[in-house]
C-alpha positions as CSV (number, residue, x, y, z in Angstrom):
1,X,77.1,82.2,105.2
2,X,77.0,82.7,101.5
3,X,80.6,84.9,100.8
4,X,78.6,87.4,98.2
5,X,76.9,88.2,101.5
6,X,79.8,88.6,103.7
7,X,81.5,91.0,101.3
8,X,78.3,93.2,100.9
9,X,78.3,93.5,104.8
10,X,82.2,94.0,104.9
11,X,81.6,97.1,102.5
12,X,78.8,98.5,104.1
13,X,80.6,98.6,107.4
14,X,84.0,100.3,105.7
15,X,84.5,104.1,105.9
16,X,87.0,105.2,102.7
17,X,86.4,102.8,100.2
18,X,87.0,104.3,96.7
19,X,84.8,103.2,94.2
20,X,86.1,104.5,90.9
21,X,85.2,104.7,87.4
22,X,88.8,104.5,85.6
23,X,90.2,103.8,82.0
24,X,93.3,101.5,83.2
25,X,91.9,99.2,86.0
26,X,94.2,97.0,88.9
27,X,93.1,93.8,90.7
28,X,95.0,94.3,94.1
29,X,95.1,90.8,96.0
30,X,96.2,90.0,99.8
31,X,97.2,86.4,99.5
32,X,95.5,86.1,103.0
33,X,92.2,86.5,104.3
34,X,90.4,90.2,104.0
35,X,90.3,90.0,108.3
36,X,94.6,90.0,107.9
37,X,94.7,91.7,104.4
38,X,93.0,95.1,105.5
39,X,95.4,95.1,108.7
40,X,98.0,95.5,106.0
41,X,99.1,98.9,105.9
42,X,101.7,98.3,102.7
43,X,98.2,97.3,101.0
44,X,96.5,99.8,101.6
45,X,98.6,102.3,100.8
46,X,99.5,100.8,97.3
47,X,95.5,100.9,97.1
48,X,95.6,104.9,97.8
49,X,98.4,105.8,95.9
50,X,96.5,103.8,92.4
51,X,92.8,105.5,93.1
52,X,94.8,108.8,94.0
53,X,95.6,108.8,89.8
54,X,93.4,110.1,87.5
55,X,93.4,107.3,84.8
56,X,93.6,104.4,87.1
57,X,91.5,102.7,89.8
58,X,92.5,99.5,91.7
59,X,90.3,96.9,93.3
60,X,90.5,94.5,95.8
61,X,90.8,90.6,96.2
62,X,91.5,88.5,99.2
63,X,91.8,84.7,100.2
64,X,88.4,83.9,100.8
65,X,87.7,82.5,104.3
66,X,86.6,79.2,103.5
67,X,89.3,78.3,100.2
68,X,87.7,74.7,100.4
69,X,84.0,75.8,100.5
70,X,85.2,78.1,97.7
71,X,86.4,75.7,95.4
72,X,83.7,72.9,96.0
73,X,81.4,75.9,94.8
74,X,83.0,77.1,91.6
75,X,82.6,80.5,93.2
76,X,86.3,82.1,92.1
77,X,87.4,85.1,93.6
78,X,86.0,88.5,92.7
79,X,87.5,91.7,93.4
80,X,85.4,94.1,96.8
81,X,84.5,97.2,94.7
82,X,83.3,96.5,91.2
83,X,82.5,92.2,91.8
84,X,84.7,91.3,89.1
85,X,86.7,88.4,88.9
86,X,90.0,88.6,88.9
87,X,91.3,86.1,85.1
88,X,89.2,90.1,84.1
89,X,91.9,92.2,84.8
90,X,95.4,93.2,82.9
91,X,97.1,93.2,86.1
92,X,97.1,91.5,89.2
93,X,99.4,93.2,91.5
94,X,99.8,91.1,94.9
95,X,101.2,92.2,98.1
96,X,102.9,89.5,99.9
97,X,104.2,90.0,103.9
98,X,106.1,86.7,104.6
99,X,107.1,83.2,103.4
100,X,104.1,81.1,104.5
101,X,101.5,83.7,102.8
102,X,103.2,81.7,99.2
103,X,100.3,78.9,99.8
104,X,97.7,81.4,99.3
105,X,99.2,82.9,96.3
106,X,98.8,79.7,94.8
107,X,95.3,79.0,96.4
108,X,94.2,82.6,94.9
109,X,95.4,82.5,91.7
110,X,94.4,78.5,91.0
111,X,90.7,79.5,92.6
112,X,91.0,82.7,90.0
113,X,91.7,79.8,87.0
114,X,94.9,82.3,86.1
115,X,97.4,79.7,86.0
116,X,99.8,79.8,88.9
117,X,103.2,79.4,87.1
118,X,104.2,82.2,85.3
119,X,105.5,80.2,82.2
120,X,102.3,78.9,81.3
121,X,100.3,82.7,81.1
122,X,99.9,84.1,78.0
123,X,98.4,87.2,76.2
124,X,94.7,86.2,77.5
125,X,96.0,86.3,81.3
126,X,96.8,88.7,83.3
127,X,100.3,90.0,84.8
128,X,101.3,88.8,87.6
129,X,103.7,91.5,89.7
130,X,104.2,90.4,93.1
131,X,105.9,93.1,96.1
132,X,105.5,93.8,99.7
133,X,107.4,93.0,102.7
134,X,109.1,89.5,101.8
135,X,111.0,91.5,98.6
136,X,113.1,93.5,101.8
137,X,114.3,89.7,102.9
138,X,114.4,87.0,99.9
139,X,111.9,86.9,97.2
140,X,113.0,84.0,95.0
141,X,110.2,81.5,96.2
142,X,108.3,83.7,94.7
143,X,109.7,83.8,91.2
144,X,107.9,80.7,89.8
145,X,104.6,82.9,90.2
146,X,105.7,86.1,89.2
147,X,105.4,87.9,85.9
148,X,107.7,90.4,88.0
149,X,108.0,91.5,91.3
150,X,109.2,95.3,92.5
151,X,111.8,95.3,95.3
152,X,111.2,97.1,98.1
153,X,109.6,100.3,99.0
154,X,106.9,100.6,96.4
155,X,104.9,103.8,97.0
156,X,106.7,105.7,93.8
157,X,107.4,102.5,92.0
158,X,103.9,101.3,91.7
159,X,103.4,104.2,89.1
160,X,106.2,103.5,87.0
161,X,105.3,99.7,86.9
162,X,101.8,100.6,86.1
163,X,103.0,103.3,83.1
164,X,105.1,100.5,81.8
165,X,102.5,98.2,81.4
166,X,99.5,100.0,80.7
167,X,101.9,102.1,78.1
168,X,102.9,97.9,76.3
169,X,102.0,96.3,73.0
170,X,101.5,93.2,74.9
171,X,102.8,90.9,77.4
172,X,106.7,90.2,76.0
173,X,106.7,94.0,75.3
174,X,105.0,95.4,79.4
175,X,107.8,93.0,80.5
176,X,110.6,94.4,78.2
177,X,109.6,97.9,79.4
178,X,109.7,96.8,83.3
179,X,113.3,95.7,83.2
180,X,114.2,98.6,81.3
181,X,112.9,101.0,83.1
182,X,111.9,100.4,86.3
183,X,115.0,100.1,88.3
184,X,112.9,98.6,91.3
185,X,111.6,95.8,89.0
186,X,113.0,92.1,88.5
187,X,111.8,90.5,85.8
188,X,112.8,86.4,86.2
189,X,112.2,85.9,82.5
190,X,115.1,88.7,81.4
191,X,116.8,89.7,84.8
192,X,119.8,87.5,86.0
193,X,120.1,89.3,89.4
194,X,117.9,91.1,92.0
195,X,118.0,94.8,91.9
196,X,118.6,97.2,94.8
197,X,115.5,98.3,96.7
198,X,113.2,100.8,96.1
199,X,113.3,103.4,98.5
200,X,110.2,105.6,98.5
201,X,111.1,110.1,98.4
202,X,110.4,112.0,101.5
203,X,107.3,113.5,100.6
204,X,105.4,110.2,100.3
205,X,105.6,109.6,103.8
206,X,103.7,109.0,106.0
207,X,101.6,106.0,104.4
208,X,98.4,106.1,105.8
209,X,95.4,103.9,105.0
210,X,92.3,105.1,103.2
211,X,90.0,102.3,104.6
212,X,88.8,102.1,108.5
213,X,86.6,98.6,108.9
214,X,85.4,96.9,112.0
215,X,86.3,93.6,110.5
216,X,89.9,92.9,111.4
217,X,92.1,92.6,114.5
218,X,92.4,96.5,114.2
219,X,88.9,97.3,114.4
220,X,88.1,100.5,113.0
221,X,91.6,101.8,113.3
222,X,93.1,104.5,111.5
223,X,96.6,103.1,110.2
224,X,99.4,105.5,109.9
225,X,103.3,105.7,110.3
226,X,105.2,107.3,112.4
227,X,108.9,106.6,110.6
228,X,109.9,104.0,108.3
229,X,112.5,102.0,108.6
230,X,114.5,101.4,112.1
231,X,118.4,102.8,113.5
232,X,119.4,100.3,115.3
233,X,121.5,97.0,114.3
234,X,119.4,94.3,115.5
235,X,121.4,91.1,113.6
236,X,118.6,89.5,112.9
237,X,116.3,91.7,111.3
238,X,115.1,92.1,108.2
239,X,114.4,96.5,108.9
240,X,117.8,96.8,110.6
241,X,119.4,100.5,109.9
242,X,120.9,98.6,106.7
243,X,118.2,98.8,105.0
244,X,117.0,101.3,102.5
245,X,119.1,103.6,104.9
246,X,117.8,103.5,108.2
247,X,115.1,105.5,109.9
248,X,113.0,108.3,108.3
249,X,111.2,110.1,110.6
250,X,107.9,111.8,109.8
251,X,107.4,115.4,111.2
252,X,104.6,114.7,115.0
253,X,102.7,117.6,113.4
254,X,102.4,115.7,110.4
255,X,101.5,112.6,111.6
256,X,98.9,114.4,113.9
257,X,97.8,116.5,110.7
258,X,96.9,113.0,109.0
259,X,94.6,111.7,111.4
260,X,90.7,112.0,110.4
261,X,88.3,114.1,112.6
262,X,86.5,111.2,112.9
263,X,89.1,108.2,113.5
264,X,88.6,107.4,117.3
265,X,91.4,104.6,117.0
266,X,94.6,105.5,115.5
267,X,97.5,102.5,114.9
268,X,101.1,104.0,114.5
269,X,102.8,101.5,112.1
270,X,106.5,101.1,112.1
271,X,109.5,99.1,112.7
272,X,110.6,101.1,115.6
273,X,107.6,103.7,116.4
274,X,109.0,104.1,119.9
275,X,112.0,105.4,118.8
276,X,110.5,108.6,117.0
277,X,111.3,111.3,119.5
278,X,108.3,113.2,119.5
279,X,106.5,110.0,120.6
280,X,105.2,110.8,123.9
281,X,103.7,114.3,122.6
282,X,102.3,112.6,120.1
283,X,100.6,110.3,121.9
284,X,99.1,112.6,124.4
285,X,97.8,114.7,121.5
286,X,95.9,111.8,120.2
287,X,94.3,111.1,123.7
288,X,93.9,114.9,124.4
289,X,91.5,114.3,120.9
290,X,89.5,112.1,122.8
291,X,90.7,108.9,121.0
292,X,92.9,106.0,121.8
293,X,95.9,104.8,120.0
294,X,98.0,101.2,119.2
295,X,101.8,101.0,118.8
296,X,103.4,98.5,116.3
297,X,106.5,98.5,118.3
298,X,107.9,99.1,121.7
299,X,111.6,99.3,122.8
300,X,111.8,98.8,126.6
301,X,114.6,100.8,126.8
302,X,112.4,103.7,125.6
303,X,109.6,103.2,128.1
304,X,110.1,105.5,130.7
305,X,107.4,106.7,133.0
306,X,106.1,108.9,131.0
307,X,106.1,107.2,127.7
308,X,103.8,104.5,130.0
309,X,101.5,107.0,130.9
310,X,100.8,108.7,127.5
311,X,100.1,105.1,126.9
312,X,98.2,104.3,130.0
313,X,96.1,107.7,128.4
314,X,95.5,106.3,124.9
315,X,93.9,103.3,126.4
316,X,96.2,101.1,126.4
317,X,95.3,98.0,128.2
318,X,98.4,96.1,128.6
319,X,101.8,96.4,128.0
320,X,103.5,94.7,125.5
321,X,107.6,95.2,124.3
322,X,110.1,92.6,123.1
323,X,113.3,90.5,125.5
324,X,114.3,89.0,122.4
325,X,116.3,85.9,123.5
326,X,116.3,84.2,126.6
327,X,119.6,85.1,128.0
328,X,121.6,88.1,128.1
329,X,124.6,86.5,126.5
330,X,122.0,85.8,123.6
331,X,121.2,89.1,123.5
332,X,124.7,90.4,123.3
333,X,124.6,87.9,120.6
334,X,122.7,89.2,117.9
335,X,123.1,92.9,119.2
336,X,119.8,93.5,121.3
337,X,120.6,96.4,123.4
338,X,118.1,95.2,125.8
339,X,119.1,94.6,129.6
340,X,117.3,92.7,132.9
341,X,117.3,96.3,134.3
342,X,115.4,98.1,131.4
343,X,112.0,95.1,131.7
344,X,112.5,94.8,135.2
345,X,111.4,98.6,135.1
346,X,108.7,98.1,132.3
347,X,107.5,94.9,134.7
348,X,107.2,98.2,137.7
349,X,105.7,100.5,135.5
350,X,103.2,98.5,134.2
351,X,102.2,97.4,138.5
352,X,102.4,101.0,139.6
353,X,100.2,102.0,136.4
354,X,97.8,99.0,136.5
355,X,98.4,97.6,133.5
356,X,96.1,94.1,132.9
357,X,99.3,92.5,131.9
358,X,103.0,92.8,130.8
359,X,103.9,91.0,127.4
360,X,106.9,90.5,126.0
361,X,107.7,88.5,122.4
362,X,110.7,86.3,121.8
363,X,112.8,83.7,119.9
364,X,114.0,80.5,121.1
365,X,116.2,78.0,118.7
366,X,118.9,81.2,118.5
367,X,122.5,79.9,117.2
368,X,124.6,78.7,120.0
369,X,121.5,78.5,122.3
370,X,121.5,76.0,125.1
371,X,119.5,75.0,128.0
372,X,121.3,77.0,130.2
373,X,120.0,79.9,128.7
374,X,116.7,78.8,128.6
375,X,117.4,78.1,132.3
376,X,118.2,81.6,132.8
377,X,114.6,83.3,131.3
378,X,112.6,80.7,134.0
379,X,114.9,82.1,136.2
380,X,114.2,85.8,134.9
381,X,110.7,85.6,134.4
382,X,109.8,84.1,137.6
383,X,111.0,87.4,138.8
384,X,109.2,89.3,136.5
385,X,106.1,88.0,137.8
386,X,106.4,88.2,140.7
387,X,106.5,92.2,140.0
388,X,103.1,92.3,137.5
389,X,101.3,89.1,135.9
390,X,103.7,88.3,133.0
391,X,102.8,86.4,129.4
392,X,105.2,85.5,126.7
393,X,105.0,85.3,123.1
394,X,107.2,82.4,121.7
395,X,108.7,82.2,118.2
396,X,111.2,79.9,116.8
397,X,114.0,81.6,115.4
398,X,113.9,81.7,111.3
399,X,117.3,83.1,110.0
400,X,116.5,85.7,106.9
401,X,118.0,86.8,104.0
402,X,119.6,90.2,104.2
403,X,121.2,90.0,107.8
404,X,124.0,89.1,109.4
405,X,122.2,85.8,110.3
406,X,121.7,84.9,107.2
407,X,122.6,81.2,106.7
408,X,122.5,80.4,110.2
409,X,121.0,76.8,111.0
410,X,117.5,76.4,111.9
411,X,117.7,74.9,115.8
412,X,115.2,71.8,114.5
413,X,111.6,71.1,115.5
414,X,112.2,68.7,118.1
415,X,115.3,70.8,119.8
416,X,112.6,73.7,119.6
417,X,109.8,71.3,121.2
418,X,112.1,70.3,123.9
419,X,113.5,73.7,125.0
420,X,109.7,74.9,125.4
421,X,108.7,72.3,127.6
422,X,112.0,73.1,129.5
423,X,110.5,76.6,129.8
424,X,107.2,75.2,130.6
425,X,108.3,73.2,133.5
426,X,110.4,75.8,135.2
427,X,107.8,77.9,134.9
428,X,105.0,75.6,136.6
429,X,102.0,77.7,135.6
430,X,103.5,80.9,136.7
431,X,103.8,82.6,133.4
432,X,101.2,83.0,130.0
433,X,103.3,81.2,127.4
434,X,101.5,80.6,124.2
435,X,104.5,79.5,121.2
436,X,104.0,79.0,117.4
437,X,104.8,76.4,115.6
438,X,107.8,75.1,115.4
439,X,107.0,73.1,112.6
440,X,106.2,75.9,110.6
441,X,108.5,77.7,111.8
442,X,110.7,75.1,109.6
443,X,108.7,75.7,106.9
444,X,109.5,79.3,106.7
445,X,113.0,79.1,107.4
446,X,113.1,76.4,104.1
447,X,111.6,79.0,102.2
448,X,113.4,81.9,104.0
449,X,116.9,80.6,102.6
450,X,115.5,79.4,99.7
451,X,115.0,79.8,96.2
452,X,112.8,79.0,93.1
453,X,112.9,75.2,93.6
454,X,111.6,75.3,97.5
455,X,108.9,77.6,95.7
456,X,107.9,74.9,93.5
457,X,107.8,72.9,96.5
458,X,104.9,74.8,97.8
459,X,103.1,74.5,95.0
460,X,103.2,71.1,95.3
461,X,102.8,70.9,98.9
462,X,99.2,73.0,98.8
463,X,98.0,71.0,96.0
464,X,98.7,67.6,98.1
465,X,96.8,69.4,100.6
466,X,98.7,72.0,102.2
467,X,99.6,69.8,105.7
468,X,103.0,70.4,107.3
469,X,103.6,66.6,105.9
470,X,102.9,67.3,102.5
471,X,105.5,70.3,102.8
472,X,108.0,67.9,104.2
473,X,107.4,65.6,101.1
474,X,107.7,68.3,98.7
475,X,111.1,69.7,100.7
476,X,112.5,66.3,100.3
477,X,112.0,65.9,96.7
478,X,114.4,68.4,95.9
479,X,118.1,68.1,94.4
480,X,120.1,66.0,97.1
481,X,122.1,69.4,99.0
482,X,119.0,70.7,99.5
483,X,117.0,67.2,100.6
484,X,120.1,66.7,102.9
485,X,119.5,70.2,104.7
486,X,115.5,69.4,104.7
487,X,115.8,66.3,106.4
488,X,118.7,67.3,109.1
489,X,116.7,70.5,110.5
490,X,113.6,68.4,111.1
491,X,114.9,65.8,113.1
């Protein structure tokens, strides 16, 4: 289908889209797909908080959905609301959520004909300022591509980044006036370390999103959050009550007060939603409303029996919280509070309630892991389902910056490989186990502990094609330390 087509039916089909006439005008760009982008709440909200100024409007751009198709067209990317391309505007501001999301960066802004390195932009092209999630853990793959990125929480920031700029003689000057004034901001050209987070004031929250479309995973959803930010001391999270100073909470009237007359699906976004402890009212509120609601994230040690039924209310189908790691000692380990006890009562709740299906995410490839501990979750979850049909989500674990894991080895494809069929055969069938890639689980972790040279590297790997053995080319071209480290975790 021709994409001018697909965007017209994308915008017919969305309920809050601003379209703004505006002195001072903002390219916003998801690095991925519009079908992940507009799941985004962090984009979204950056999109509000522009079109909520009076001199300003911002636009969207996404990865298009077919990046070859693109390209073999000459069709570039244009923005949603005013079909303009983005080498148009003075400012591209890009929200990027994690590591592998770098490849579309340099997809978008190669498809755009802006160039992708930021040395080689001039007066004639845009500014590049790049934020979002990834800024929380390690944003240095990023700084080939960036003009300048803001750090962290960017719902005030965005305004002074955008006064800066829009306020500039021209390029040297905007960039002059970012490190110099916006604390939030890293400028690669003038900076020589990262600045502290931004932490957004208490009277921007909640973020909530202005767009409701039936084309994304959400469908039609009404994105809002319920707190920001988490308590508890998880090691190897990036949102652990070390950063930007723990857990806010928003007010349940509030969050209640946000929700449109009209939303029937509301999403309550957060790092640890099922902590907030107004969670059950809220939730029955929203199903008293008629409507049905989504949680980011579940604690199993918060799910009590009536927690499940608000949720069983708000049409929740199955149940879904985290074990983590696949023994206890693990657990202990990197300072999960979980117990057997606490999803051996989720795995009854969700029987007595008739829940389709208990689900619960983890890591294998942990430091210190061994098959003995892999032993011990087919052990575990053969008991589990035996109480309620049981899936499990598999990731490898990928060490970040900004934890207490930080630096920790990445277990190695193959190790990873073997310990999930381990898992499979213990499990004979018994269990849903769908895992990710380990092998790109390698590639994030080289780009999770990395810096500006393993972001070159993915410039170079996309360009040769963007398969994971063109990434392990372009890892192994770099300085010796670093091709030493590239070679040991894949084997």
């Amino acid at each position: 289908m021709d994409p001018r087509k697909v965007v017209r039916e994308r915008l017919q089909a969305e309920v809050g889209t601003r379209f703004k006439d505006a002195p001072e005008r903002i390219a916003l760009l998801y690095p991925s797909p519009y079908y992940v982008g507009m799941s985004s709440l962090g984009f979204q909200t950056i999109y509000r908080e522009i079109n909520d100024g009076s001199c300003r409007a911002a636009e969207r751009a996404f990865l298009p959905d077919d990046v070859a198709w693109t390209r073999s067209h000459k069709q570039g990317i244009a923005t949603y609301e005013g079909n303009r391309p983005l080498s148009d505007f003075p400012v591209v501001a890009v929200s990027i959520a994690y590591e592998l999301e770098l490849a579309g960066l340099v997809e978008a802004l190669d498809l755009a004909n802006i160039p992708v390195l930021a040395e080689q932009r001039d007066d004639s092209h845009p500014l590049v300022i790049c934020g979002g999630p990834l800024t929380n853990s390690n944003p240095l793959p990023v700084v080939p591509f960036a003009d300048a990125i803001v750090m962290g929480e960017a719902d005030e920031s965005v305004h002074r980044t955008l006064d800066a700029i829009f306020g500039a003689r021209d390029r040297q000057h905007a960039l002059d006036q970012l490190h110099r004034y916006v604390p939030e901001c890293f400028v690669p050209t003038i900076a020589r370390s990262l600045p502290e987070l931004g932490k957004a004031a208490a009277d921007k929250l909640p973020a909530f999103a202005p767009i409701r479309t039936p084309h994304t995973e959400l469908s039609d959803m009404f994105l809002i959050e319920a707190e920001r930010g988490c308590s508890r001391g998880c090691s190897y999270c990036v949102m652990r009550r070390s950063t930007n100073g723990g857990m806010r909470i928003v007010p349940h009237t509030e969050v209640l007060a946000h929700i449109p007359e009209q939303a029937q699906k509301v999403g309550l976004v957060g790092a640890a939603v099922s902590d907030h402890p107004k969670i059950v009212e809220i939730l029955h509120a929203i199903a008293d409303g008629g409507r049905t609601a989504s949680l980011s994230s579940l604690r199993p040690d918060r799910l009590k029996e009536e927690f499940v039924k608000a949720l069983k209310r708000c049409g929740a189908r199955s149940l879904t919280t985290a074990l983590d790691a696949s023994s206890q000692r693990l657990r202990d380990h990197i300072n999960r509070k979980t117990r057997e006890r606490h999803i051996l009562r989720v795995a009854e709740l969700a029987h007595e309630h008739k829940f389709k299906q208990l689900k619960l995410y983890m890591m294998v490839g942990l430091p210190d892991e061994t098959d003995e501990d892999i032993d011990e979750l087919v052990r575990f979850a053969g008991e589990l389902s035996r109480i309620h049909p049981l899936a499990l989500g598999i990731s490898p674990f990928v060490p970040k910056r900004n934890t207490p894991l930080d630096g920790a080895p990445f277990a190695g494809i193959k190790v990873v490989e073997r310990r999930l069929g381990r898992l499979r055969r213990g499990l004979h069938g018994r269990v849903d186990l769908r895992a990710t890639s380990a092998r790109w689980a390698w590639v994030e972790y080289m780009l999770s502990q990395g810096s500006r040279a393993e972001g070159l590297a993915v410039l170079d790997a996309t360009r040769a094609g963007g398969r994971f053995a063109a990434y392990r080319h372009a890892f192994e071209q770099l300085p010796k330390d670093r091709a030493r480290r590239s070679l040991r975790v894949v084997s």
